[in-house]
N, C-alpha and C positions, 0 to 999 in steps of 0.2 A: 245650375243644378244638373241640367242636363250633360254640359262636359264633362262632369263629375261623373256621373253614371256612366258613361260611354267609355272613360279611362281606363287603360289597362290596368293599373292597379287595382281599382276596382272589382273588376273583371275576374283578378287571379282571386279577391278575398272571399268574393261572392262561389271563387270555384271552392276552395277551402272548405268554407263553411258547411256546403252542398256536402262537398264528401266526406265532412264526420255527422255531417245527421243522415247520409246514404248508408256507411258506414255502420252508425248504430242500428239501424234495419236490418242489414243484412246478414250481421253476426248472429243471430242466434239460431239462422238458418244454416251457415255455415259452419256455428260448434254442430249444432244435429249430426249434418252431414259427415263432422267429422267422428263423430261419434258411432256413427253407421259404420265408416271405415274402421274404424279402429275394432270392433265389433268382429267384425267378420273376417278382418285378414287374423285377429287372436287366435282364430282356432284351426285356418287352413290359411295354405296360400294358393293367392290367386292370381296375379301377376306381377313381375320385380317392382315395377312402378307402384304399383297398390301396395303391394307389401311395404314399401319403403313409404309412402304414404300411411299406411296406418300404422308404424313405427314411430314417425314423428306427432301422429294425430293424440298416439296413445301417453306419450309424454306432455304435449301443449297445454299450458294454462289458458284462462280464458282472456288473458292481456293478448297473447300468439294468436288466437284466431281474431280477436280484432285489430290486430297487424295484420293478418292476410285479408282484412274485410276491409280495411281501409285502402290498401291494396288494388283492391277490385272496384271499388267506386271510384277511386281515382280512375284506374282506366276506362270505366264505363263514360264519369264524365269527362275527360279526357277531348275527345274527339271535339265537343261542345267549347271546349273550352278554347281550341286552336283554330274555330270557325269563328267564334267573337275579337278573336285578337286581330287589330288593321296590322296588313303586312305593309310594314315601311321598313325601308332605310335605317338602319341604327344611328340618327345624326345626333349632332347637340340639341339641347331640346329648349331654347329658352322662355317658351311659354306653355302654360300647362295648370289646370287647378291643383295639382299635388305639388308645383314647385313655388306658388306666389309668397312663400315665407324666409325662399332662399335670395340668397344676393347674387349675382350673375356669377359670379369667380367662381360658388359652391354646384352650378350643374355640369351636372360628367361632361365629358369632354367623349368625344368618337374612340379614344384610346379602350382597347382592351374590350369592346362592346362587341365588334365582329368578331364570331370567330373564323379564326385564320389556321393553316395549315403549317406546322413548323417546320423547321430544316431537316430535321431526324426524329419523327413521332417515335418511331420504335422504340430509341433511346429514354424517350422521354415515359412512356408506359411502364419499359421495363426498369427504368432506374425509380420511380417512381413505386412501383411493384415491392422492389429491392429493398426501398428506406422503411417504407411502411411496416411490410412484413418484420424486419428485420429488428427495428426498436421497441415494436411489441411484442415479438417474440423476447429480447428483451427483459421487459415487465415481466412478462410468464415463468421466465427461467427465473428470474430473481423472487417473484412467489414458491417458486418449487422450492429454491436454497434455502428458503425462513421460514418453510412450512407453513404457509399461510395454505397451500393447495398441495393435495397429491393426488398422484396417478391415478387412474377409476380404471386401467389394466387394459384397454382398448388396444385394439391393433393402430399405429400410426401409418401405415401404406394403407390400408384401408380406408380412413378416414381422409385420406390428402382429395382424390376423387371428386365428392361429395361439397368438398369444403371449399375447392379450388372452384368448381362450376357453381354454386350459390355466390361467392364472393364475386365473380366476375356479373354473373347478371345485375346483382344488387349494383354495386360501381355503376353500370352501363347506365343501369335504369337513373338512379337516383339523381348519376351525376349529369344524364341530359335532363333531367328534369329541374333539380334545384340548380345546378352551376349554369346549365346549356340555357334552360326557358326563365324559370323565375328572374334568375340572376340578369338576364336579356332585357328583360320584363321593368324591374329595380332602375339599369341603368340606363333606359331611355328616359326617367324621371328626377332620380338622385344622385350625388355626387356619389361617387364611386367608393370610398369608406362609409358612406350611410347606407347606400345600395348592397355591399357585401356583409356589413352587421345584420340589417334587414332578412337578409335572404337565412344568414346563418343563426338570426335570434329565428327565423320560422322552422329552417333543418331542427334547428335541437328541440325545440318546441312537440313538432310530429314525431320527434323519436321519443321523448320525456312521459309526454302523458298517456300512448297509449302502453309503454312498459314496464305497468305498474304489478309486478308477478304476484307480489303479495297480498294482492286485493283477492277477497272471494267476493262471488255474486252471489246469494240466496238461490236465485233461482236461474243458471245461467241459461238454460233452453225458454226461458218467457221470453214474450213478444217484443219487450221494453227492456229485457236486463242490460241492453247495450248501450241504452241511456244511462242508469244504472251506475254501470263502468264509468263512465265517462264523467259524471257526478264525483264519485268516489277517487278517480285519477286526477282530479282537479284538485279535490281536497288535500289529494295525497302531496301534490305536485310544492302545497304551499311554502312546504317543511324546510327550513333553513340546512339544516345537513342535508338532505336528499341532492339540494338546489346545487351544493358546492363537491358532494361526489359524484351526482349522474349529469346535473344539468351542465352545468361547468365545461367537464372535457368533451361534450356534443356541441356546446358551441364555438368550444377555440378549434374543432374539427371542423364547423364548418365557415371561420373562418379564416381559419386556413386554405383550405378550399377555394373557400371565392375567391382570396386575394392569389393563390395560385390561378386559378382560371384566370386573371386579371392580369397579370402578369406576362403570362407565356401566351394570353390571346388564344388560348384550343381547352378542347378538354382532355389532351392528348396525358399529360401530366395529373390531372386532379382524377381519373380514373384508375393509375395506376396505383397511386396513394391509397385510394379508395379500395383496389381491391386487395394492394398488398397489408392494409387494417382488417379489410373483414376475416380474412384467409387466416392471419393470425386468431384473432378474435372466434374464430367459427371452431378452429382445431383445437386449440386450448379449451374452450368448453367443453367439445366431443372428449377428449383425452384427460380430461382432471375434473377433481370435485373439490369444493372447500374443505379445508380440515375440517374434523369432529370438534376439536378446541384449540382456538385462539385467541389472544387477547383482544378485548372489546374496541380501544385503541386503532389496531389494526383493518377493521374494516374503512376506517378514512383514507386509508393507504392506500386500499384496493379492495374494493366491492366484493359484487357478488359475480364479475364479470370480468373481462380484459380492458370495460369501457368505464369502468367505477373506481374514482380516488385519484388520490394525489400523484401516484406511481403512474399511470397512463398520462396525465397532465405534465408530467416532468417530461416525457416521450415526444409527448404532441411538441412540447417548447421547442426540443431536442429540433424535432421535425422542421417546426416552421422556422429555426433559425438556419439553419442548413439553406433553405430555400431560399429565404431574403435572400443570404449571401450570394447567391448561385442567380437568383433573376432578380435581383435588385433594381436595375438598370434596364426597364422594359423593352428598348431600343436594340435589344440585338436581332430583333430582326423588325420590318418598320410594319407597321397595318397600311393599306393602300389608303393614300388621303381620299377626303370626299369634297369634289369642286363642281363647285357650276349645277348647283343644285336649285331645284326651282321653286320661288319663294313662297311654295306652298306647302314644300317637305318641311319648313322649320316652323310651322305651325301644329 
């Protein structure tokens, strides 16, 4: 019982937890706050930063500020959570209470666990960048032709800015977090196709339930509405078509993802992917809105978003098959073996 509580998995589910009941705390002090903001830059402005701050305050549902609130408990517990992790060696791992149901052949193997430094990062970011951006924009264009979305009249050099530096943090952030740590995390435990489901059945999870826009809260400034939410996004979450337009293409994203990290050994490639989706995904919303009317049919195709339907899912395939073909073959460049290691690291 004890090894069990002491195990990193453990460790990661126990941080999870922490930060959606931090999480639900925190938001209803952070809608306030945004509501303060939004308040007072309406009627003057007061600094570029605050004003573009309460420009987005004054549009956010209350799903958006419990994305930025889960956000911030993450970071807060964050610190906590890389002080409980033992720093060891990413080796084979053949004993462990999370693996006593596997047969030896099924635990990860050292491949793909360090990360490594590759021959041409650059390339690899910016092609990466390239595909991403490029097949989702894509989707968007193909919404534009069949009218499912038109223009909302925005300037497009305007909005590039804005959309380029959000998409780049989000990548940074998420992908050392889910690909660099959790993923770290998984494959010192599990074989490496359960470790990368794992990692990506949790990616699509945290993006699924808190982005539920069409939930209202009765009361969203109470002490508890953020419980509330969460109640309510669970419910929401159960719905068989939601499961197969929203949940769906966040999980083949992110596994695609892992098995990119896995692959190329860095996170050199799965950020650029990363930021070349959001980049697309962030402009497209700033610059269109759904038609006034379309056939009902039509939202299975593609949401309310760049991330919703069967049209981004055709993109994602498009994506990951591109990639198998191109790193199929992990070996093109080797991870440094691990020898002569002492017979208390593989415990």
């Amino acid at each position: 019982m004890r090894t069990i509580i002491s195990n990193d998995v453990t460790k990661l589910l126990v941080f999870l937890i922490a930060a959606f009941i931090l999480a639900a705390l925190l938001v209803p002090q952070v809608y306030n706050l945004g509501q303060l903001v939004a308040e007072i830059t309406a009627t003057k402005n007061v600094t570029p930063l605050i004003d573009y701050l309460g420009t987005q305050t004054r549009k956010a549902d209350y799903s958006r500020y419990f994305n930025y609130s889960l956000y911030l408990a993450a970071l807060i517990l964050f610190p906590f959570l890389l002080l409980s992790l033992r720093a060891r060696k990413a080796i084979a791992t053949r004993q462990g209470p999370w693996s006593f149901a596997l047969p030896a052949r099924c635990i990860a193997s050292n491949r793909g666990q360090a990360l490594l430094s590759p021959p041409h990062p650059y390339r690899q970011i910016l092609g990466g960048f390239a595909m991403g951006m490029v097949f989702l924009a894509a989707v968007g264009a193909a919404a534009l032709l069949l009218n499912l979305y038109t223009w909302a009249g925005h300037s497009f050099l305007a909005a590039i800015p804005g959309a380029l530096t959000t998409a780049v943090v989000v990548a940074l952030l998420e992908e050392t977090i889910f690909r660099g740590i959790v993923l770290g995390i998984f494959l010192r435990t599990f074989r490496p196709s359960l470790a990368i489901l794992f990692t990506a059945l949790l990616f699509a999870a945290l993006h699924f339930i808190p982005s539920s826009e069409s939930l209202l809260v009765a009361h969203p400034e109470g002490l508890l509405s953020g419980f509330t939410f969460l109640e309510l996004a669970v419910q929401r979450s159960l719905s068989p078509p939601l499961l197969l337009q929203q949940f769906a293409p966040l999980l083949l994203v992110g596994i695609l993802l892992g098995t990119t990290r896995y692959l190329t050994s860095s996170l050199w490639l799965p950020i650029g992917l990363h930021t070349g989706w959001a980049f697309s995904f962030i402009l497209f919303d700033e610059l269109t809105k759904a038609a006034a009317t379309r056939p009902e049919w039509t939202w299975l195709m593609l949401g309310d978003n760049l991330a919703q339907g069967l049209f981004p899912l055709t993109a994602l395939a498009i994506n990951a098959l591109i990639i198998w073909l191109v790193y199929r073959k992990p070996d093109y460049y080797e991870a440094p073996s691990v020898t002569n290691l002492p017979s208390s690291a593989t415990t």
